[in-house]
C-alpha positions as CSV (number, residue, x, y, z in Angstrom):
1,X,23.7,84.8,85.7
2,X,27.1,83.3,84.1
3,X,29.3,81.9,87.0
4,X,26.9,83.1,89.8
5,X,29.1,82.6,93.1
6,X,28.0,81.0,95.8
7,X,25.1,81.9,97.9
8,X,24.5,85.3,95.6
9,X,20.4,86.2,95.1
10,X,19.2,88.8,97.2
11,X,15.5,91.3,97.6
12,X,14.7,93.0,101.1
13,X,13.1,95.0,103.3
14,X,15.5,96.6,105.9
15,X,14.7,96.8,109.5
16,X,14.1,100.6,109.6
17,X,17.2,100.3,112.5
18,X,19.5,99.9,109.6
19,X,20.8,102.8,107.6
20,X,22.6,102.0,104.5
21,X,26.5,103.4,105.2
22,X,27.6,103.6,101.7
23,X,27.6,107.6,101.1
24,X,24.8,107.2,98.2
25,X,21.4,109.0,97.2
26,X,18.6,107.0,95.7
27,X,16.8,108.2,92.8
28,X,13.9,106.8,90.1
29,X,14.8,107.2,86.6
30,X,11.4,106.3,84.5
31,X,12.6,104.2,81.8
32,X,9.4,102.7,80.5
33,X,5.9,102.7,80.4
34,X,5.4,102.1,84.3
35,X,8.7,101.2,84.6
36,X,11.2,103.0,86.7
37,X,15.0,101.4,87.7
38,X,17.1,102.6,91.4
39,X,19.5,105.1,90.4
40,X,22.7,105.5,93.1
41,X,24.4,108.2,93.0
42,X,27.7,108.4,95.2
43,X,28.4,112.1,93.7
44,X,31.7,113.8,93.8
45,X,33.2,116.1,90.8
46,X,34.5,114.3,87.9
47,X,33.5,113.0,84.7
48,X,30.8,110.3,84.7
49,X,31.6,106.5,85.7
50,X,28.1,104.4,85.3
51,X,28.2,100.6,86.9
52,X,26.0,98.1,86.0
53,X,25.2,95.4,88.1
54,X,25.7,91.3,87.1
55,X,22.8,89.3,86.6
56,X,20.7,88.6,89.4
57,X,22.3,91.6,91.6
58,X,21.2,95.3,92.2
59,X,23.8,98.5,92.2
60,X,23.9,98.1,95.8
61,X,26.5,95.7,95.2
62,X,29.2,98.3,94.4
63,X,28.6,99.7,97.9
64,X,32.1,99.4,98.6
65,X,33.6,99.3,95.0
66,X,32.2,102.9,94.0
67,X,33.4,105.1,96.8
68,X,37.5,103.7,96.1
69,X,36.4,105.7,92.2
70,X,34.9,108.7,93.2
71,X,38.2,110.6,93.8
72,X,38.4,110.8,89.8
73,X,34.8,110.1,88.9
74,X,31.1,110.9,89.4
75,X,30.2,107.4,90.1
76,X,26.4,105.8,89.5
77,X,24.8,102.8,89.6
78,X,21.7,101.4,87.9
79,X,20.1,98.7,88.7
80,X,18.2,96.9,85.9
81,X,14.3,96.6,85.6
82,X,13.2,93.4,87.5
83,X,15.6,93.4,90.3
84,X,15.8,95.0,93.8
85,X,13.5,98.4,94.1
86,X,13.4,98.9,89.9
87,X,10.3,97.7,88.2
88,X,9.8,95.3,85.5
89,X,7.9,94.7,82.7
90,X,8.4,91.5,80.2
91,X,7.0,94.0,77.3
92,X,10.1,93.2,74.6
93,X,12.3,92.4,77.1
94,X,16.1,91.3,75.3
95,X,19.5,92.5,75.2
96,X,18.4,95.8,73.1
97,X,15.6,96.9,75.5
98,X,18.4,96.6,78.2
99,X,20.5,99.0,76.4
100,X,17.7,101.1,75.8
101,X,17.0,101.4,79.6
102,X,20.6,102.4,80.2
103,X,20.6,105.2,77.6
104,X,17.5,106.5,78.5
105,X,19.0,107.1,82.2
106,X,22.1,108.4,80.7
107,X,20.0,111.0,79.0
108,X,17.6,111.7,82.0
109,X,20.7,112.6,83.8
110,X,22.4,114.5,81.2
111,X,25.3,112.3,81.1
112,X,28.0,113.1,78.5
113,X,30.1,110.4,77.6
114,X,31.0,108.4,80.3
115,X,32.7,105.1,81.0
116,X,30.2,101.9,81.3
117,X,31.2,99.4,83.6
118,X,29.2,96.5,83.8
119,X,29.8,93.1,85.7
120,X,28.7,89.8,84.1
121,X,25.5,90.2,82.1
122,X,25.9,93.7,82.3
123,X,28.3,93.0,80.0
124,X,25.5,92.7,77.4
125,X,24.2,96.5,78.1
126,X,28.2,97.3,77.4
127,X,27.2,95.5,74.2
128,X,24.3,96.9,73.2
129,X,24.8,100.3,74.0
130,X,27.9,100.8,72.3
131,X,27.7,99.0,69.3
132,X,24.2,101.5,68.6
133,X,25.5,104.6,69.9
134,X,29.3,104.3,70.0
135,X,29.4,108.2,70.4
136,X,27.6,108.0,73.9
137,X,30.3,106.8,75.8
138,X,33.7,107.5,76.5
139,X,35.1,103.8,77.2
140,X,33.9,100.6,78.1
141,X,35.3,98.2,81.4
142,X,33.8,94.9,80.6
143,X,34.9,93.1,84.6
144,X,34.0,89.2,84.2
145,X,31.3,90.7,81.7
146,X,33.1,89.4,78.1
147,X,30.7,86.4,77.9
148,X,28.7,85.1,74.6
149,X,25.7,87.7,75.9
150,X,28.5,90.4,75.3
151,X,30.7,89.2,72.5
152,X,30.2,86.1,70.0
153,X,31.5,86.0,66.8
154,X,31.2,82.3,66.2
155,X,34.8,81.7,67.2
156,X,34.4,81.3,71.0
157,X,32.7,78.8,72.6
158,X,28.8,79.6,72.9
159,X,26.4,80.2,75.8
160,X,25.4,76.8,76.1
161,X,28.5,75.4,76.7
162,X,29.0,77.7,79.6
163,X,25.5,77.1,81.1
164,X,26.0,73.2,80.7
165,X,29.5,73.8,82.4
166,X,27.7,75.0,85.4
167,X,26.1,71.6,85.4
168,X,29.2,69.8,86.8
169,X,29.6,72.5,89.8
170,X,29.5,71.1,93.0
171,X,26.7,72.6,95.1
172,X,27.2,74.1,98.7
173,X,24.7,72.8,101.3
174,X,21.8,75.6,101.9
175,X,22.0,76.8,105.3
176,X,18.9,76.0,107.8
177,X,16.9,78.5,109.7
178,X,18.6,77.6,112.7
179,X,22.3,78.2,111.0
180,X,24.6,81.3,113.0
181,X,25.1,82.4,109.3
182,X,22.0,83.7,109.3
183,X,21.8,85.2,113.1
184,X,22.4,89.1,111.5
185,X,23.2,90.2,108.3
186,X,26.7,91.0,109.8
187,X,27.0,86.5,110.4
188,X,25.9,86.2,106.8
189,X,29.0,88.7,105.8
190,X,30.9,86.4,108.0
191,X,30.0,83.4,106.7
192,X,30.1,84.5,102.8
193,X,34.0,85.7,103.5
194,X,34.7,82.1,104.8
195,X,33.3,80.8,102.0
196,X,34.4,82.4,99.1
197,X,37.1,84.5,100.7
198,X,35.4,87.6,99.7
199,X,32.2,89.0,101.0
200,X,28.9,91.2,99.4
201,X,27.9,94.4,100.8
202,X,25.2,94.5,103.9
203,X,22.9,96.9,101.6
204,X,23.4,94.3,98.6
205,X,22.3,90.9,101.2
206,X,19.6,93.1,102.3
207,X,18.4,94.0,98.9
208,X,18.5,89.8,98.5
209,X,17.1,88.7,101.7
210,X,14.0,90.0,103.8
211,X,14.7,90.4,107.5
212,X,12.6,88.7,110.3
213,X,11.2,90.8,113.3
214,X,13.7,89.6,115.0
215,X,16.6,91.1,112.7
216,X,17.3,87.3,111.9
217,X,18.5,86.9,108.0
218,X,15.0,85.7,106.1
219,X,14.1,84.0,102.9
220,X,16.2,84.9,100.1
221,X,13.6,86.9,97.5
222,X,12.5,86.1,93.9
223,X,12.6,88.8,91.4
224,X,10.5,88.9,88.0
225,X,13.9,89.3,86.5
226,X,15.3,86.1,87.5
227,X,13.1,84.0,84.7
228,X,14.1,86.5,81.7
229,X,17.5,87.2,82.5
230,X,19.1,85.1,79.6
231,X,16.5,86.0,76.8
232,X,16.2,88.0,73.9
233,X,20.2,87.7,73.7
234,X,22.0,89.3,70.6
235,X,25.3,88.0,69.0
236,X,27.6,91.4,68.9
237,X,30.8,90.7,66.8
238,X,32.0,94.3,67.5
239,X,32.9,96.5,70.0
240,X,33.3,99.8,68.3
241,X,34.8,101.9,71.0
242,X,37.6,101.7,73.6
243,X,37.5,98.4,75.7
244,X,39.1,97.2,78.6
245,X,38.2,93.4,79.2
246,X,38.7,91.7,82.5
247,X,38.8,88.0,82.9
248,X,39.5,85.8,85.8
249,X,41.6,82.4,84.1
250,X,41.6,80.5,85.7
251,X,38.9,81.0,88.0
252,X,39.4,81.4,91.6
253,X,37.4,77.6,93.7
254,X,35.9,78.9,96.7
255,X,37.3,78.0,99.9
256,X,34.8,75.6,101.4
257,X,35.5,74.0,98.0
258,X,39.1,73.7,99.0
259,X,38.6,73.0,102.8
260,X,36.2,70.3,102.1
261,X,36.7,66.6,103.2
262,X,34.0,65.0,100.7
263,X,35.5,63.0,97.4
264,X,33.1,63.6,95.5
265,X,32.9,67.8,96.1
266,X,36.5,67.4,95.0
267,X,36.2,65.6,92.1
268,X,33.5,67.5,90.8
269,X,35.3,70.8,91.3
270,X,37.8,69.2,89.4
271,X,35.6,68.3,86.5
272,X,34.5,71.9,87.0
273,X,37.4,73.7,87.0
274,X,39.1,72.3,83.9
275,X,35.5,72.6,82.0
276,X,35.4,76.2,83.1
277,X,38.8,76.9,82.3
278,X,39.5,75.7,79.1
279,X,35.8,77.6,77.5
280,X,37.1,80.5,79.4
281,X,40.5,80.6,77.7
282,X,38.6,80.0,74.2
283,X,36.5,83.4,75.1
284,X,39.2,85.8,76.2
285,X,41.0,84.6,73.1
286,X,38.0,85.1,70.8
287,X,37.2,88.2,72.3
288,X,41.1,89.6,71.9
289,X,41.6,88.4,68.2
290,X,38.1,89.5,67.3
291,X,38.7,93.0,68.8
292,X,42.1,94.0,68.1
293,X,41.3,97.4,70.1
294,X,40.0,96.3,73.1
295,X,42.7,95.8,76.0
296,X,42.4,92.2,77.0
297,X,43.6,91.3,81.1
298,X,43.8,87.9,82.3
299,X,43.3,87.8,86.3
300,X,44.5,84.2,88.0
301,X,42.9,83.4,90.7
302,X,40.7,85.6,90.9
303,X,36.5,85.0,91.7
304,X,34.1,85.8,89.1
305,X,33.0,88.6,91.4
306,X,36.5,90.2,90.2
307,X,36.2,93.7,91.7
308,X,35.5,92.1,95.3
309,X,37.7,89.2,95.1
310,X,40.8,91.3,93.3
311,X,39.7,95.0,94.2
312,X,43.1,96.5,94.1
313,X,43.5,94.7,90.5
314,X,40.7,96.0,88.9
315,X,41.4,99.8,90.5
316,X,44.5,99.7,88.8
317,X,43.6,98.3,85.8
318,X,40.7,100.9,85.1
319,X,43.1,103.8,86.0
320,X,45.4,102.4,83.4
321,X,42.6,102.4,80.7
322,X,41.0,105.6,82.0
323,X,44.2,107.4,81.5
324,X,44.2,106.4,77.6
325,X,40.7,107.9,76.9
326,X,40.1,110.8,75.3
């Protein structure tokens, strides 16, 4: 995934002591031949609000997010085939097949137009979907998701310039089996919000990490989806249908970044930084000159995981771009 924060994969199975508090239902939606993605449905009346999940993350990670929408919407989640409880099969497997999955759950449950939200590479289901069937959806709220997979029309800078970015990003030490972060899932929370000043839902970490019989935070999980993620990618040059893009320029660092003592952690997240900033600025100005319609918003500050780090932001934002649909 694009700008992956720190200490994000996840896959798990929950110690059956633990209930899952965000007020959602689970469903199957078959998508494919033997292929069937986690549907969440946090229900209230309301026209139809679909989230999509960043790369390398399931819907569980609106756990917290979806409930501040459901006042005005009927909120879902999907979460896309290889990850977390959805299936996968590599069987033509791109940017297209992505979009396909998302239509054919929009269909499955009858919904009419909604608004598509998708977070980081789900900005490349945004993409797909609505440049091939503009009159399926109502709107489209790209949040850190206006990346090459989602827009490139040959005046921003290209995906290989972002993944070789990543290159110069100082790494955070792994935690050992004997760290306190990993004493409860509610440690891990504690230790993600010190971190990166913003923490993941419990049902998202437990959809990343298995749990020891002892209730002790296990071994992070490897999904199928991990080693595709990035392929079959499409250039869209058009986004035909209402558009609210959310970008974080510059980039929040995370705090241990910040707090650290090491020289050479703080040059590189210098080196960082300025790399990641200046390609970021060259997208959000691509994506705002090459469509005139979309609704371009620059965040400071703010973490890639926008609608965690900036929550109040984004809710406002999206209630300012909701109110111009038709």
């Amino acid at each position: 995934m694009l700008l992956i924060s720190l200490m994000v994969p996840l896959h798990s199975q929950q110690p059956s002591a633990w209930k899952d508090p965000s007020p959602h239902i689970t469903q199957f939606v078959t998508v494919d031949k033997n292929v069937r993605l986690e549907v969440l449905d946090w229900g209230v009346s309301g026209s139809p609000l679909v989230l999509l999940a960043g790369g390398g993350d399931t819907a569980h990670v609106f756990d917290d997010f979806a409930p501040k929408l459901t006042p005005t919407f009927h909120v879902y989640g999907i979460t896309r085939r290889g990850f977390g409880q959805s299936d996968f099969s590599p069987e033509g497997y791109g940017a297209d097949r992505l979009g396909d999955d998302v239509l054919t759950v929009l269909d499955s449950l009858e919904l009419k137009k909604p608004v598509l939200v998708g977070h980081s590479l789900g900005g490349e289901e945004l993409s797909s979907l609505a440049t091939r069937h503009p009159n399926r959806v109502a709107g489209l709220v790209y949040l850190e998701a206006g990346y090459p997979y989602a827009f490139d029309n040959g005046k921003g800078p290209s995906m290989k310039e972002f993944l070789d970015s990543r290159k110069l990003m100082p790494q955070s030490p792994a935690p050992s089996e004997s760290d306190s972060s990993l004493a409860s899932f509610a440690a891990l929370q504690q230790a993600c919000l010190h971190a990166l000043g913003f923490s993941y839902p419990e049902g998202e970490l437990r959809q990343q990490y298995s749990t020891t019989p002892e209730g002790r935070v296990g071994k992070q999980r490897e999904f199928p989806g991990d080693a595709v993620m990035l392929q079959g990618m499409k250039k869209y040059n058009d986004i035909p249908v209402p558009a609210l893009v959310i970008f974080a320029i510059p980039h929040a660092q995370a705090k241990w970044i910040d707090e650290s003592t090491d020289p050479k952690v703080r040059q590189a997240a210098r080196a960082f930084s300025a790399a990641e900033l200046a390609l970021t600025t060259r997208q959000a100005k691509a994506f705002q000159d090459g469509v005139p319609t979309a609704h371009v918003v620059r965040l400071p500050g703010a973490d890639h995981y926008v609608y965690l780090s900036n929550e109040a932001d984004v809710l406002r934002e999206m209630k300012s771009f909701v109110s111009t649909l038709r």
